[in-house]
PDB file of N, CA, C and O in Angstrom:
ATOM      1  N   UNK A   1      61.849  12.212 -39.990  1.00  0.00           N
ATOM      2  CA  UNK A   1      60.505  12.645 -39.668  1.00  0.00           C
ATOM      3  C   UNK A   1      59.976  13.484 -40.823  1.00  0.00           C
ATOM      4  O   UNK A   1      60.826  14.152 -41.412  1.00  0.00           O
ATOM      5  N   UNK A   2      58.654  13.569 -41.270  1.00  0.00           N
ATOM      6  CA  UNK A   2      57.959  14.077 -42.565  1.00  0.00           C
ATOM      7  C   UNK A   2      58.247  15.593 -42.005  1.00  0.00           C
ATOM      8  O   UNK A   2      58.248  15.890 -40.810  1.00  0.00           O
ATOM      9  N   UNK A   3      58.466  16.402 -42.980  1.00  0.00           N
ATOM     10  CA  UNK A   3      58.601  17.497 -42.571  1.00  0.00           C
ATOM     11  C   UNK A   3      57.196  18.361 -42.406  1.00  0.00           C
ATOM     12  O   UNK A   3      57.000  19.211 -41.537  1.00  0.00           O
ATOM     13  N   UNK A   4      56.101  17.879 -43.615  1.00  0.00           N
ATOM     14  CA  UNK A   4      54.841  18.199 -42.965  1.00  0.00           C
ATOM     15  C   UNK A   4      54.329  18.050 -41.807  1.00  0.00           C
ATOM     16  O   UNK A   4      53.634  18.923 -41.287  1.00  0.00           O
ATOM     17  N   UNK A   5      54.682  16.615 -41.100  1.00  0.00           N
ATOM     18  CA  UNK A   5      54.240  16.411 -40.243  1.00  0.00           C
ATOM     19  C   UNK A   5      54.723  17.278 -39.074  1.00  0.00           C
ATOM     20  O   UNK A   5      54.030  17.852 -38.234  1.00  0.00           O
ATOM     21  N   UNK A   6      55.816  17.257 -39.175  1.00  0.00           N
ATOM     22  CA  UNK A   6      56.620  18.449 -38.065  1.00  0.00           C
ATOM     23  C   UNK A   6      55.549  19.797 -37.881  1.00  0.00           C
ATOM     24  O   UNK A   6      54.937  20.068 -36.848  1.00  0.00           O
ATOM     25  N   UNK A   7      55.520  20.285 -38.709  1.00  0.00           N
ATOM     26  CA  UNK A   7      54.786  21.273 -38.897  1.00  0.00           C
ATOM     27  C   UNK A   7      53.874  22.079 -38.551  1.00  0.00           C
ATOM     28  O   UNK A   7      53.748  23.301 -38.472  1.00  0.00           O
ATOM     29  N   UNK A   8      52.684  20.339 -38.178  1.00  0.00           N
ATOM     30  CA  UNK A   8      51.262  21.092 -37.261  1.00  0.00           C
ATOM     31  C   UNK A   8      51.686  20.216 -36.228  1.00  0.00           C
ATOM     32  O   UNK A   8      50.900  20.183 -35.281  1.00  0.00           O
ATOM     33  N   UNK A   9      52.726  19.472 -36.121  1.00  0.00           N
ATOM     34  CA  UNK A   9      52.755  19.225 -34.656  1.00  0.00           C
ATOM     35  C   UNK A   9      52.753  19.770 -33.448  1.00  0.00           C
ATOM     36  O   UNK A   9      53.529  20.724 -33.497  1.00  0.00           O
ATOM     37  N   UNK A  10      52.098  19.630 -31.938  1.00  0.00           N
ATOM     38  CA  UNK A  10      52.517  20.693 -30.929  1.00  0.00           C
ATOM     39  C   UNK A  10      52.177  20.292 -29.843  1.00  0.00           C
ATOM     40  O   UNK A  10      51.103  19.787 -29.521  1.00  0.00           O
ATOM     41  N   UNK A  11      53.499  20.597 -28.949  1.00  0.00           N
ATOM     42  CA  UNK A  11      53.299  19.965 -27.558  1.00  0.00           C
ATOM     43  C   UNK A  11      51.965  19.265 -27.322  1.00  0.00           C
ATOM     44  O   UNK A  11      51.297  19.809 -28.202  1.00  0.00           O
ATOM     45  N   UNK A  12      51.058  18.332 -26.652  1.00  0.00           N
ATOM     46  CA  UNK A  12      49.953  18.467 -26.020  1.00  0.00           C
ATOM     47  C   UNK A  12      49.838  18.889 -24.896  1.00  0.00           C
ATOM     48  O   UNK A  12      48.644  18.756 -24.626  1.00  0.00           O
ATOM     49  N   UNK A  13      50.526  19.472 -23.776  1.00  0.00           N
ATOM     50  CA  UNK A  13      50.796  19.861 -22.319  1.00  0.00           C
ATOM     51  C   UNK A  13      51.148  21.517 -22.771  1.00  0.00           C
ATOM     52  O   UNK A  13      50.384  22.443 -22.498  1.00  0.00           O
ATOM     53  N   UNK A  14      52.187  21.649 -23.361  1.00  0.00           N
ATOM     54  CA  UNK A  14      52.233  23.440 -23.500  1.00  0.00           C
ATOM     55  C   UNK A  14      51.956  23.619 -24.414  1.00  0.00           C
ATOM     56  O   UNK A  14      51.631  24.803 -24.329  1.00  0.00           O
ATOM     57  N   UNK A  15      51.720  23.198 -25.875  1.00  0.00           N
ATOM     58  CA  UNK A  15      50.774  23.689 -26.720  1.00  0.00           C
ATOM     59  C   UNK A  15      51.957  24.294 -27.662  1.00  0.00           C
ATOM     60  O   UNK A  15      51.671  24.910 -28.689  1.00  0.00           O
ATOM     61  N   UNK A  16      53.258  24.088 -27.265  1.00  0.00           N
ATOM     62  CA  UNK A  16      54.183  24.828 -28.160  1.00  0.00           C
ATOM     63  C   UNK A  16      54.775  24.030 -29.562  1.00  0.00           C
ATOM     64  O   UNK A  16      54.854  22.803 -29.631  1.00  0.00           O
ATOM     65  N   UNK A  17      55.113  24.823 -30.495  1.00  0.00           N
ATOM     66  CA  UNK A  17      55.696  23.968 -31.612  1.00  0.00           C
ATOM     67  C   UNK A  17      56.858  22.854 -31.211  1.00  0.00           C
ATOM     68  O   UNK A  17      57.334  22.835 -30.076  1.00  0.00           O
ATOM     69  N   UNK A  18      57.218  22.047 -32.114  1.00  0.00           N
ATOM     70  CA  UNK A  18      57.986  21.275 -31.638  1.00  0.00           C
ATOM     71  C   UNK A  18      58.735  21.531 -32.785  1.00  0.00           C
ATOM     72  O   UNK A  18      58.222  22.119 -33.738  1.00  0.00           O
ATOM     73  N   UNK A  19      60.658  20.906 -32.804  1.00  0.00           N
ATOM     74  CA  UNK A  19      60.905  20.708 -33.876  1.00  0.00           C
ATOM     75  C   UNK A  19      62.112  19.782 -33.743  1.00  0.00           C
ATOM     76  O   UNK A  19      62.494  19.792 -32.573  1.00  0.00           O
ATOM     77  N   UNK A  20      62.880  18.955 -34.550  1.00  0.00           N
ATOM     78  CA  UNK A  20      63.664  17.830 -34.619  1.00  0.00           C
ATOM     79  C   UNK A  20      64.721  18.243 -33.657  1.00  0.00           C
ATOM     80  O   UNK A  20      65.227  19.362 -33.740  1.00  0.00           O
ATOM     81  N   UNK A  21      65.070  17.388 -32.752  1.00  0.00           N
ATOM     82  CA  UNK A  21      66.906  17.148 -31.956  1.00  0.00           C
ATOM     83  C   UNK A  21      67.760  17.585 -32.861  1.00  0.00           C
ATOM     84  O   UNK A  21      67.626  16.920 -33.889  1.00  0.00           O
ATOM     85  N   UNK A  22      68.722  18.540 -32.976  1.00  0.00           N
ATOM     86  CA  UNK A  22      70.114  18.039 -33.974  1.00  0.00           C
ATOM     87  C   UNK A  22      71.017  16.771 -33.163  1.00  0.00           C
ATOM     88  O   UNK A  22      71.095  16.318 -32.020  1.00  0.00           O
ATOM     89  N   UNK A  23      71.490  16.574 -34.195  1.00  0.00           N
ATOM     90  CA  UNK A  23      72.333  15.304 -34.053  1.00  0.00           C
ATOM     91  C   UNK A  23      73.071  15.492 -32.740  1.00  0.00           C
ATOM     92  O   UNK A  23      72.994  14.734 -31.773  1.00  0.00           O
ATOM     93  N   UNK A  24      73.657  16.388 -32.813  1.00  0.00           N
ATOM     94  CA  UNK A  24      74.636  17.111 -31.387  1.00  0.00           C
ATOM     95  C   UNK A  24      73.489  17.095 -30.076  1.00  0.00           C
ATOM     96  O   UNK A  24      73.742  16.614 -28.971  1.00  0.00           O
ATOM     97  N   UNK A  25      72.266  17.690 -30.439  1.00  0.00           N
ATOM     98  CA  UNK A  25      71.755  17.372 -28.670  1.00  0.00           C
ATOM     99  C   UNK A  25      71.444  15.866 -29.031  1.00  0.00           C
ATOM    100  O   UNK A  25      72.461  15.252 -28.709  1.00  0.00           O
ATOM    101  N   UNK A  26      70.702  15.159 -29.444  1.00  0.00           N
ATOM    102  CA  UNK A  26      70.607  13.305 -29.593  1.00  0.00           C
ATOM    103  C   UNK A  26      71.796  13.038 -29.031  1.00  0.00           C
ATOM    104  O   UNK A  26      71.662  12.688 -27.858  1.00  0.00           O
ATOM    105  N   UNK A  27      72.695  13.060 -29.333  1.00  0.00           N
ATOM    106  CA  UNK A  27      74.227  12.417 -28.845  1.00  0.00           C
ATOM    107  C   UNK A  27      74.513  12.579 -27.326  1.00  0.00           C
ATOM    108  O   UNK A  27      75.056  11.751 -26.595  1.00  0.00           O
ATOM    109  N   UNK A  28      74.069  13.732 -27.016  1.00  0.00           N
ATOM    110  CA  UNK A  28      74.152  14.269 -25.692  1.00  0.00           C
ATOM    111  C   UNK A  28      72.683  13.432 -24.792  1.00  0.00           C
ATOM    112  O   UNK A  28      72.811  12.948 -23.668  1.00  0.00           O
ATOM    113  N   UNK A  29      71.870  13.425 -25.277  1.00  0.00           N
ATOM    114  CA  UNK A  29      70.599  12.841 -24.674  1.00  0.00           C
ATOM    115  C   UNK A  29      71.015  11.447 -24.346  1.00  0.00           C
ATOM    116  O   UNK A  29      71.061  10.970 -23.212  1.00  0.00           O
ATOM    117  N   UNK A  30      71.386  10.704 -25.732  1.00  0.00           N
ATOM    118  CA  UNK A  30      72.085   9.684 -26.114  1.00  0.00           C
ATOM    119  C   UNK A  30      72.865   9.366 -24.804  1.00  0.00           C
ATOM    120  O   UNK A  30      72.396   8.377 -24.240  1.00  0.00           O
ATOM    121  N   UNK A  31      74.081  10.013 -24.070  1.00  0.00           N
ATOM    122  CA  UNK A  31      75.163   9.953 -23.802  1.00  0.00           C
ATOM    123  C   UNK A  31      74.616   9.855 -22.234  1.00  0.00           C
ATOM    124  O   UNK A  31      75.314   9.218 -21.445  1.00  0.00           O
ATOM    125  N   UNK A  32      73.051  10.636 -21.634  1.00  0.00           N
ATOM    126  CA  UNK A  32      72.728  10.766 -20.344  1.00  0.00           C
ATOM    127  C   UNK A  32      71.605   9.220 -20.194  1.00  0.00           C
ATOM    128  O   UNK A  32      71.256   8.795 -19.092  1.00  0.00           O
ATOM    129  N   UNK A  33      71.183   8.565 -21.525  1.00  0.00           N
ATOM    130  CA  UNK A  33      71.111   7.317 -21.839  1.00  0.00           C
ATOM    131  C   UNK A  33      72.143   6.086 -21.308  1.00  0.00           C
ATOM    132  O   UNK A  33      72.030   5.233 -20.428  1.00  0.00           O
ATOM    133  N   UNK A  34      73.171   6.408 -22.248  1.00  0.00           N
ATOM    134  CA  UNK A  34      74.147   5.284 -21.796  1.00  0.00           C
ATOM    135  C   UNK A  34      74.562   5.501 -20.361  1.00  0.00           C
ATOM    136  O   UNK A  34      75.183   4.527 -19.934  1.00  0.00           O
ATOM    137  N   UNK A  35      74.419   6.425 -19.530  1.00  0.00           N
ATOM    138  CA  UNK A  35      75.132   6.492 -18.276  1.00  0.00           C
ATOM    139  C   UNK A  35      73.738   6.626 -17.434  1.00  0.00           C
ATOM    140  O   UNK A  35      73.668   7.496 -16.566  1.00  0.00           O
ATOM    141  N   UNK A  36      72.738   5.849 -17.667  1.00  0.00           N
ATOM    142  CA  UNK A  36      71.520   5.754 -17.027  1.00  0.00           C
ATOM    143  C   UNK A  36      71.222   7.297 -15.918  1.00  0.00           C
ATOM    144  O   UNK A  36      71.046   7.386 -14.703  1.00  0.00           O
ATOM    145  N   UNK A  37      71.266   8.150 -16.816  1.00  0.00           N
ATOM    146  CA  UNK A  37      70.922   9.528 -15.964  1.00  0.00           C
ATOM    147  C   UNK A  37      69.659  10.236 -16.282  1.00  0.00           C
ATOM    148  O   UNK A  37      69.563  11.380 -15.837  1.00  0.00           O
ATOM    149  N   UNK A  38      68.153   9.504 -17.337  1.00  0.00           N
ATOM    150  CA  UNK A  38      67.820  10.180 -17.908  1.00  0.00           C
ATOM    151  C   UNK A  38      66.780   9.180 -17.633  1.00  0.00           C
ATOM    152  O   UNK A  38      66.701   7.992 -17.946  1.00  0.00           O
ATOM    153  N   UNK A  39      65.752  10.204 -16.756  1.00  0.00           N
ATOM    154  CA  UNK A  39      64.253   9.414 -16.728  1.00  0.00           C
ATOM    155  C   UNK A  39      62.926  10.344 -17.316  1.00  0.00           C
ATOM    156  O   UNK A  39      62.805  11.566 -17.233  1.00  0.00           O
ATOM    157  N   UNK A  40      61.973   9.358 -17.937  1.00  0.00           N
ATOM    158  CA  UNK A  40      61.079  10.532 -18.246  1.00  0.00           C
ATOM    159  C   UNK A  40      60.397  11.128 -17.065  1.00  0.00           C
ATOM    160  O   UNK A  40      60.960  11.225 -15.974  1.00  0.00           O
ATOM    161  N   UNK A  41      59.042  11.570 -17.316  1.00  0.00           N
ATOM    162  CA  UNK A  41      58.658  12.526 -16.673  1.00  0.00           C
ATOM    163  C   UNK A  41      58.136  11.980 -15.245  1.00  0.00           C
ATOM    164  O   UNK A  41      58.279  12.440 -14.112  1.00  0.00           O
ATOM    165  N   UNK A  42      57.172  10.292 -15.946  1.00  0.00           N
ATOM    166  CA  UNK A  42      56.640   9.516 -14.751  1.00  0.00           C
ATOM    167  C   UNK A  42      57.506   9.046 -13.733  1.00  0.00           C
ATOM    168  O   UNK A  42      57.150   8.638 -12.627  1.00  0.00           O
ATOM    169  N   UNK A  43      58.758   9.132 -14.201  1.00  0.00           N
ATOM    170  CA  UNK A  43      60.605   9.125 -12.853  1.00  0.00           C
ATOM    171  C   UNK A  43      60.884   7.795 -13.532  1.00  0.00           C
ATOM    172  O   UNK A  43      61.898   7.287 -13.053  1.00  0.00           O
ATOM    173  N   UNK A  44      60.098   6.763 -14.874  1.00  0.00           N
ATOM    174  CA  UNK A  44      60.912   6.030 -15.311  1.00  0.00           C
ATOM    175  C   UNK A  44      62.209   5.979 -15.689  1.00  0.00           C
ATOM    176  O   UNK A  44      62.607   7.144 -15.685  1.00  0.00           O
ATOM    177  N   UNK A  45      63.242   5.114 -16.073  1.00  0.00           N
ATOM    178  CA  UNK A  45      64.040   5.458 -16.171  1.00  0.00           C
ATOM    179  C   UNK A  45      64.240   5.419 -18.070  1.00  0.00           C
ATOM    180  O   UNK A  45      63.827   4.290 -18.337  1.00  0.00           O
ATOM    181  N   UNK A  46      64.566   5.942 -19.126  1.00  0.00           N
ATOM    182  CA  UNK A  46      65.150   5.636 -20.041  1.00  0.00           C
ATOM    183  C   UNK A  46      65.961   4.469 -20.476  1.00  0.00           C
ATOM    184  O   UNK A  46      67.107   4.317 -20.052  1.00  0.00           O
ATOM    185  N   UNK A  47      65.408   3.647 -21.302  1.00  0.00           N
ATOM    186  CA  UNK A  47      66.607   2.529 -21.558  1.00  0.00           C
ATOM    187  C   UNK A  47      67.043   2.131 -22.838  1.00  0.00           C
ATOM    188  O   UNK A  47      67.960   1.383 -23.179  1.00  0.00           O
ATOM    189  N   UNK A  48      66.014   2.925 -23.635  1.00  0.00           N
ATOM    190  CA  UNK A  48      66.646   2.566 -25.176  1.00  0.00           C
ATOM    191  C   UNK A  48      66.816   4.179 -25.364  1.00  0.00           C
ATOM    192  O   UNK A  48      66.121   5.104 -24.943  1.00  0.00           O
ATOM    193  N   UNK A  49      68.408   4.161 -26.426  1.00  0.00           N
ATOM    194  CA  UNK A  49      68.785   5.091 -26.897  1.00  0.00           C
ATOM    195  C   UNK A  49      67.348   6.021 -28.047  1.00  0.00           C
ATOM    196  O   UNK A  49      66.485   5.485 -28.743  1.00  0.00           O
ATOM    197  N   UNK A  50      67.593   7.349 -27.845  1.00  0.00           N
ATOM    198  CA  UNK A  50      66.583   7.933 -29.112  1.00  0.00           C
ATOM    199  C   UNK A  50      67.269   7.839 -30.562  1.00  0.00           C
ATOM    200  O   UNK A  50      68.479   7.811 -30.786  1.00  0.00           O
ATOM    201  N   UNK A  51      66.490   7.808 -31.254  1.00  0.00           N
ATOM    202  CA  UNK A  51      67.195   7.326 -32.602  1.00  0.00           C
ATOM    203  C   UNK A  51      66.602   8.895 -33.077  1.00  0.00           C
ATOM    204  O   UNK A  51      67.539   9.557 -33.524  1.00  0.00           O
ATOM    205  N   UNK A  52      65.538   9.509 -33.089  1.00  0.00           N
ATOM    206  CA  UNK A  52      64.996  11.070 -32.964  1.00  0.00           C
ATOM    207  C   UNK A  52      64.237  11.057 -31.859  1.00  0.00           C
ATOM    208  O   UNK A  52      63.742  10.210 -31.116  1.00  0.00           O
ATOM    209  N   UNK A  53      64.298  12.773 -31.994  1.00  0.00           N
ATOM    210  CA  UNK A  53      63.409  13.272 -30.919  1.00  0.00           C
ATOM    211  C   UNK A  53      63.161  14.516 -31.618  1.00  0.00           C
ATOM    212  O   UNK A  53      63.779  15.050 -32.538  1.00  0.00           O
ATOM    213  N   UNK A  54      61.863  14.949 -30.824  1.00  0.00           N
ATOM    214  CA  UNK A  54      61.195  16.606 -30.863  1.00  0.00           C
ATOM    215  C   UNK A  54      61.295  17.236 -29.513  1.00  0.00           C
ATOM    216  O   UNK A  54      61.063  16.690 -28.435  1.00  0.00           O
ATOM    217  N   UNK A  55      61.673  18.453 -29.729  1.00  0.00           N
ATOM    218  CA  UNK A  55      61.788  19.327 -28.747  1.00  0.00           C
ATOM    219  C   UNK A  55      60.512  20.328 -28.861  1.00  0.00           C
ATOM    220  O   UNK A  55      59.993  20.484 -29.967  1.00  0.00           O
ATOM    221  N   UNK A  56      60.034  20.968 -27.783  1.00  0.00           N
ATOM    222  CA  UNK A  56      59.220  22.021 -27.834  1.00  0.00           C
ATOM    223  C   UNK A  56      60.051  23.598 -27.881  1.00  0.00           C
ATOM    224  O   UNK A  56      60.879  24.169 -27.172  1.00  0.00           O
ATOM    225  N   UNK A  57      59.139  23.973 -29.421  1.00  0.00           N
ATOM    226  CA  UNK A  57      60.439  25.068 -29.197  1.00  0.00           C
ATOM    227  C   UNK A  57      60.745  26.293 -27.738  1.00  0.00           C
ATOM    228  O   UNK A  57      61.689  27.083 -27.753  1.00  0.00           O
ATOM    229  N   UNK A  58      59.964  26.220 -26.848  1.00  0.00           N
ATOM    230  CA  UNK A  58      60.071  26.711 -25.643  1.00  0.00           C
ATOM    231  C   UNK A  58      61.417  26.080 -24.821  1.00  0.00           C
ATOM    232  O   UNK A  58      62.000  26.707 -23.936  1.00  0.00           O
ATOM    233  N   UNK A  59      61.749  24.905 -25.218  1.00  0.00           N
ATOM    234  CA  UNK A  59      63.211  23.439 -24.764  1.00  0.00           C
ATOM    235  C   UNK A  59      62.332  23.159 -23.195  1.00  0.00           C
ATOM    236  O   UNK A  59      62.973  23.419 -22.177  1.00  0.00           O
ATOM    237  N   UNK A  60      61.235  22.761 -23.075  1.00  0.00           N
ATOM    238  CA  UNK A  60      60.878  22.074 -21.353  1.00  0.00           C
ATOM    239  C   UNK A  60      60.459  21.133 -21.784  1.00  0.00           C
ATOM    240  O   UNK A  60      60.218  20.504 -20.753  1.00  0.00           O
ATOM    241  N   UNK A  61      60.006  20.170 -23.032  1.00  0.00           N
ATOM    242  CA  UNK A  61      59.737  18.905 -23.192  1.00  0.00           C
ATOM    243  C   UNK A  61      60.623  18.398 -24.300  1.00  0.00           C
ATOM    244  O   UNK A  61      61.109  19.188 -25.109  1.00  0.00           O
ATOM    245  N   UNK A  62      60.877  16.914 -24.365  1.00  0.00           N
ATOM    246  CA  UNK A  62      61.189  16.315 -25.290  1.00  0.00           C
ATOM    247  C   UNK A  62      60.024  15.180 -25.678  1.00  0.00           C
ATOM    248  O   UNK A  62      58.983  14.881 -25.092  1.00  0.00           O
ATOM    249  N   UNK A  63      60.665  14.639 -26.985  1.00  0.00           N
ATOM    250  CA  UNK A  63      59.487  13.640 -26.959  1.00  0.00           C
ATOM    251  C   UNK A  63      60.165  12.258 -27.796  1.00  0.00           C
ATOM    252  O   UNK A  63      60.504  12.607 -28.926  1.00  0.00           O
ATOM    253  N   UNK A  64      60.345  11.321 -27.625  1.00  0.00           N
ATOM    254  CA  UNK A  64      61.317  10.735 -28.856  1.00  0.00           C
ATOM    255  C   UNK A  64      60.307  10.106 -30.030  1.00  0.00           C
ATOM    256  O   UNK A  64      59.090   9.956 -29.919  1.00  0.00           O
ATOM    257  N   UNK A  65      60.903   9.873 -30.856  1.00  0.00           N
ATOM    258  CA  UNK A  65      60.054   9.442 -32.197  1.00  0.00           C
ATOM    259  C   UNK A  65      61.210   8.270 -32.368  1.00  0.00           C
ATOM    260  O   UNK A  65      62.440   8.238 -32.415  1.00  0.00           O
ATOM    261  N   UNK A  66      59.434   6.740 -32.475  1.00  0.00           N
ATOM    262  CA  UNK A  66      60.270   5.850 -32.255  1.00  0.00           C
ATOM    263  C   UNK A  66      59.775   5.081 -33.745  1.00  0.00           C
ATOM    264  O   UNK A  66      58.547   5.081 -33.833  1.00  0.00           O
ATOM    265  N   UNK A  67      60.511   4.391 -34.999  1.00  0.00           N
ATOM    266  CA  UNK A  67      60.067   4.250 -36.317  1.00  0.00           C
ATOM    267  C   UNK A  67      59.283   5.177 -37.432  1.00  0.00           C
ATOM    268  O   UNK A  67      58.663   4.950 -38.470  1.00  0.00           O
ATOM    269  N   UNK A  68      59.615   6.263 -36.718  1.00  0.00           N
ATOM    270  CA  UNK A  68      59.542   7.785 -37.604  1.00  0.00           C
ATOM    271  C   UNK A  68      57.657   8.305 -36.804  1.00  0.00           C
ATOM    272  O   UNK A  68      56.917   9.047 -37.451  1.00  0.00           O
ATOM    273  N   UNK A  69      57.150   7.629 -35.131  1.00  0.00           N
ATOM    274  CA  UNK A  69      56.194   8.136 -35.205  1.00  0.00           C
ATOM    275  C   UNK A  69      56.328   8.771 -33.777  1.00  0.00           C
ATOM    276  O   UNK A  69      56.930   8.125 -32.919  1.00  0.00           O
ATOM    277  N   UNK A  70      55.805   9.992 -33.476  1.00  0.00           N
ATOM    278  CA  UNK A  70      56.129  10.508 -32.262  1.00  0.00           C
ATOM    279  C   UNK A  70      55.499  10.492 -31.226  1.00  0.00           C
ATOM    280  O   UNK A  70      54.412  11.069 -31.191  1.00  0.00           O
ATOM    281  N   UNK A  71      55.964   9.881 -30.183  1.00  0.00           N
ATOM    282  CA  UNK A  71      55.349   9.075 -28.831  1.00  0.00           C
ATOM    283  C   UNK A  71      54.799  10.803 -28.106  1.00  0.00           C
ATOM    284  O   UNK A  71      55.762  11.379 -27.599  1.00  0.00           O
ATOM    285  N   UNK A  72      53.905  11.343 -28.046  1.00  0.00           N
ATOM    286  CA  UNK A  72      53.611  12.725 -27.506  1.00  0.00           C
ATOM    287  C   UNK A  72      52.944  11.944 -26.379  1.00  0.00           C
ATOM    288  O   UNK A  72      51.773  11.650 -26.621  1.00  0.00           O
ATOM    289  N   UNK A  73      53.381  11.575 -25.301  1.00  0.00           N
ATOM    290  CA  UNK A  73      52.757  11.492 -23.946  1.00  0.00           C
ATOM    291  C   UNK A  73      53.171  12.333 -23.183  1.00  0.00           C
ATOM    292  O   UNK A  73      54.273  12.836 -23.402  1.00  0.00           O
ATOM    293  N   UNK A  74      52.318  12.765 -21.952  1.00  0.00           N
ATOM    294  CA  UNK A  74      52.828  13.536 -20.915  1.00  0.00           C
ATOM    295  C   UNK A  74      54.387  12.559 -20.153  1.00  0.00           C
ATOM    296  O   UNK A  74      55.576  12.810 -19.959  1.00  0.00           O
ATOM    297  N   UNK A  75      53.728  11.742 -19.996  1.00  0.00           N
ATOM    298  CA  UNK A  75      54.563  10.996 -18.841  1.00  0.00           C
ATOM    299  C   UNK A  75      55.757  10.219 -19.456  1.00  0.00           C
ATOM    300  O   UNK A  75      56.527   9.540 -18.777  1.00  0.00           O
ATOM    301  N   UNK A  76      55.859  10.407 -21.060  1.00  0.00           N
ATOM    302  CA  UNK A  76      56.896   9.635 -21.735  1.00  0.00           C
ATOM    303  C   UNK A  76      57.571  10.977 -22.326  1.00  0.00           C
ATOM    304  O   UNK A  76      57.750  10.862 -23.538  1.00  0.00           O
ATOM    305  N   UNK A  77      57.958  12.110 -21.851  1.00  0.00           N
ATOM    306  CA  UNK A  77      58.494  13.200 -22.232  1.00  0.00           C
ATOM    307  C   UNK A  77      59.699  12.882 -21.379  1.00  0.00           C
ATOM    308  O   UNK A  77      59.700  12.280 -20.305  1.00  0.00           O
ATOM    309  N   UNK A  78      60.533  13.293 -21.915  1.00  0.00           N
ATOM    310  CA  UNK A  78      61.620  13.940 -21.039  1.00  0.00           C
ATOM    311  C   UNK A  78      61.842  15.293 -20.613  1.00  0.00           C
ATOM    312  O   UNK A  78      61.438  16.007 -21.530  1.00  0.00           O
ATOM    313  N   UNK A  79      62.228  15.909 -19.793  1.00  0.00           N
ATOM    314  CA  UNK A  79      62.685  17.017 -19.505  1.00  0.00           C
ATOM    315  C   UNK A  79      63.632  17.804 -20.222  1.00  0.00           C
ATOM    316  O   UNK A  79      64.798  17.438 -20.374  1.00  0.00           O
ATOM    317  N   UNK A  80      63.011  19.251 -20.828  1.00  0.00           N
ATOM    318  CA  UNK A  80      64.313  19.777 -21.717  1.00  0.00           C
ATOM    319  C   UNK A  80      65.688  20.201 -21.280  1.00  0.00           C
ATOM    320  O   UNK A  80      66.694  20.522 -21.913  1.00  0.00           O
ATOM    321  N   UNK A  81      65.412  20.098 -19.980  1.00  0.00           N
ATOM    322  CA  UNK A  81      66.448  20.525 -19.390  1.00  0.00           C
ATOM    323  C   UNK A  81      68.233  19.791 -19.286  1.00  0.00           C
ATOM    324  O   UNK A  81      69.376  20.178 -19.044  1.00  0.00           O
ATOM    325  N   UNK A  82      67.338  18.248 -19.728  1.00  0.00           N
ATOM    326  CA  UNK A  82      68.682  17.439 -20.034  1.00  0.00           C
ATOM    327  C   UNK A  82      69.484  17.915 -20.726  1.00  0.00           C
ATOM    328  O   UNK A  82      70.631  17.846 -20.284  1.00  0.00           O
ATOM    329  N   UNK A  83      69.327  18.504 -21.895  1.00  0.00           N
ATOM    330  CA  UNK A  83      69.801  18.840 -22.905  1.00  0.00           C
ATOM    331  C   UNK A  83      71.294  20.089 -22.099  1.00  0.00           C
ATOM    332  O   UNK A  83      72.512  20.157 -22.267  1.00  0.00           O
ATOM    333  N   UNK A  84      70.392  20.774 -21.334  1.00  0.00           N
ATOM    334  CA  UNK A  84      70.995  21.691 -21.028  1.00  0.00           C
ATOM    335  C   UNK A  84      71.932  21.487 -19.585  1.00  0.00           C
ATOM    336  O   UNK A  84      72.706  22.351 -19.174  1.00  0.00           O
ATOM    337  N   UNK A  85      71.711  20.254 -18.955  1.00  0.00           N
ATOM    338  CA  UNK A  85      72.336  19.651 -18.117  1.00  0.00           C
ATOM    339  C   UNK A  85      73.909  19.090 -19.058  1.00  0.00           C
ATOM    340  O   UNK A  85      75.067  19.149 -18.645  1.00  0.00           O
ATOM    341  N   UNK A  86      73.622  18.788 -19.832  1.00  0.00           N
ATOM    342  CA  UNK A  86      74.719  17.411 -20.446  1.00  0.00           C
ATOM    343  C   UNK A  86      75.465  18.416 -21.744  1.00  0.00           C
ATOM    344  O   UNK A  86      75.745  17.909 -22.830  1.00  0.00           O
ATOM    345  N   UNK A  87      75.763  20.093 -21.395  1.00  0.00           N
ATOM    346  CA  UNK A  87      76.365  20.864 -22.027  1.00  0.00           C
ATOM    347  C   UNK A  87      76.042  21.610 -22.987  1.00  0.00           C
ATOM    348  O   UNK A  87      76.968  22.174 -23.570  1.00  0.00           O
ATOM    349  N   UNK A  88      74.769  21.828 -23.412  1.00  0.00           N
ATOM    350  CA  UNK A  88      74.078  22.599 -24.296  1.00  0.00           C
ATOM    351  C   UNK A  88      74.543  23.726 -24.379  1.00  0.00           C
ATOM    352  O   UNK A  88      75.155  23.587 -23.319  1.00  0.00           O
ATOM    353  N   UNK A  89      74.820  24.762 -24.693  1.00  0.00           N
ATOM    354  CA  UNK A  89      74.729  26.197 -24.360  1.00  0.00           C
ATOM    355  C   UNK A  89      73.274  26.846 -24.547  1.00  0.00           C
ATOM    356  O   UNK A  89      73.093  28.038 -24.296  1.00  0.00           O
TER     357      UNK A  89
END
């Protein structure tokens, strides 16, 4: 992801900065992916792995970025809380 672009990016729902997954939460997101545990916000379910994602730095939204461009929908967010479900500290 452009790092400018990161930059002025920001939530559209909370308005908060966002900034890249580390590899370690992706894997974990990744991992509530492969074991079909991970729906976005509209209660879809997730079915392709994130290759990136943005977090809001507040952690209550995700957002994945799919060919380096970032899908910012309400209803195509995930919950930050996965992160913190699937062992985060």
């Amino acid at each position: 992801m452009d790092r400018k672009l990161l930059e002025i990016l920001c939530c559209p729902i909370t308005k908060q900065p966002v900034r890249a997954l580390s590899q370690r939460e992706l894997e974990m997101l990744n991992g509530l992916v492969q074991d079909g545990q991970l729906r976005y916000l509209d209660d879809t379910p997730v079915e392709a792995p994130f290759e990136e994602a943005l977090v809001t730095d507040n952690g209550t939204r995700i957002y994945r970025v799919d060919d380096g461009i970032p899908i910012m929908l309400e209803e195509r967010s995930v919950s930050g809380s996965a992160i913190e479900r699937s062992g985060q500290p």
